[in-house]
C-alpha positions in Angstrom: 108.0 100.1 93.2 108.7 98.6 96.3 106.6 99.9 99.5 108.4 101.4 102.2 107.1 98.4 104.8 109.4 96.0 102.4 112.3 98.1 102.8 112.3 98.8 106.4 111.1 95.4 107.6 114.4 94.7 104.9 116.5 97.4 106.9 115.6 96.0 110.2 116.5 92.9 109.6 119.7 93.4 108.2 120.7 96.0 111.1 119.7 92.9 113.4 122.0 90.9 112.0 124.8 93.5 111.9 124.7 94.2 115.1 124.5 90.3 116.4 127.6 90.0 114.7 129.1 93.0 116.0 128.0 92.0 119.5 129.6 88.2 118.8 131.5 88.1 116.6 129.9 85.5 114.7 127.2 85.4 112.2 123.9 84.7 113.6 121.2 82.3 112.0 119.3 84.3 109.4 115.8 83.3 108.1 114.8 82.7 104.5 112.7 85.9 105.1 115.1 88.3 105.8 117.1 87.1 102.4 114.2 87.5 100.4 113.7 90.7 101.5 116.9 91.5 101.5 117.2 90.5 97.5 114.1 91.8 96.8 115.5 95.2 97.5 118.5 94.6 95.7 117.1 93.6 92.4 115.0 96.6 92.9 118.0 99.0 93.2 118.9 97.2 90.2 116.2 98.0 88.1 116.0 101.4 89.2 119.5 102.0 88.1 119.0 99.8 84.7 116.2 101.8 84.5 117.6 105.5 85.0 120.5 104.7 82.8 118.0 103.6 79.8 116.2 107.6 80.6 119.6 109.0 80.1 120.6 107.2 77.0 117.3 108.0 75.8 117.6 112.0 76.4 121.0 112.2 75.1 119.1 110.5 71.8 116.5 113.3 71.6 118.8 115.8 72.0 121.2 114.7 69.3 118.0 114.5 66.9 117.4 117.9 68.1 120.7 118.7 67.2 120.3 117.1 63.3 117.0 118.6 62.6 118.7 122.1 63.3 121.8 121.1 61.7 119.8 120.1 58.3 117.0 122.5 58.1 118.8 126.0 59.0 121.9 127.5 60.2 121.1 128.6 64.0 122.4 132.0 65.3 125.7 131.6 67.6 123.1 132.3 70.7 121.0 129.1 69.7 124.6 127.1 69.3 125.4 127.9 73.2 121.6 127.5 74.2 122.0 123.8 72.9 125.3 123.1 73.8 125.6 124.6 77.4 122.2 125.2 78.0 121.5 127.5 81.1 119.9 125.7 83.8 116.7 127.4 85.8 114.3 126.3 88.5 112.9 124.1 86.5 115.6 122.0 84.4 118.5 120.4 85.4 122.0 119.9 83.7 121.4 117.1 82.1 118.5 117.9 80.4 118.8 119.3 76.9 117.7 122.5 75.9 114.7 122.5 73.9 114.8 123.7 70.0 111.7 125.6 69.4 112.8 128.9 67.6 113.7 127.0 64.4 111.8 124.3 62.6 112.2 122.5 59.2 109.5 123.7 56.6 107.0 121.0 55.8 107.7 119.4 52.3 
């Protein structure tokens, strides 16, 4: 995670250059500095995305073993089907997050 010195000093310098150019009309010299910085914060947008994307692919994942375990082990009451499906969201989960399946488990072989 990038410290919020690299961004700003990265913000700053960009807004500098925007605004030369707005002032001018012609791009001003830049420094190797400010395009580091500058692609520093990019590739870590990047990997923040690349990274959020994986947590989503790997919720969806859980839920849909969630969904097999119930699916092989018992037949769940309509309530449990709607609770998994649509699951009602509260203070403390949001929509994308699956509903948990605790009432029914597989017996142990």
């Amino acid at each position: 995670m990038l410290s919020q010195q690299v961004i700003e000093e990265a913000g700053r310098g960009l807004g500098r250059l925007l605004l030369d150019f707005d002032q001018t009309g012609q791009w001003p010299e830049y420094t190797s500095e400010l395009l580091d910085g500058l692609t520093t914060v990019v590739n870590e947008y990047d990997h923040i995305l690349a990274t959020v994307r994986l947590e989503v692919i790997s919720r969806a994942s859980d839920h849909l073993e969630r969904l097999k375990t119930v699916a092989t082990c018992t037949k769940p009451s309509l309530e449990e089907l709607s609770q998994i499906i649509a699951p009602a969201t509260s203070d403390h989960e949001t929509r994308d997050e699956p509903a948990s399946i605790t009432s029914r488990t597989c017996p142990e072989a």
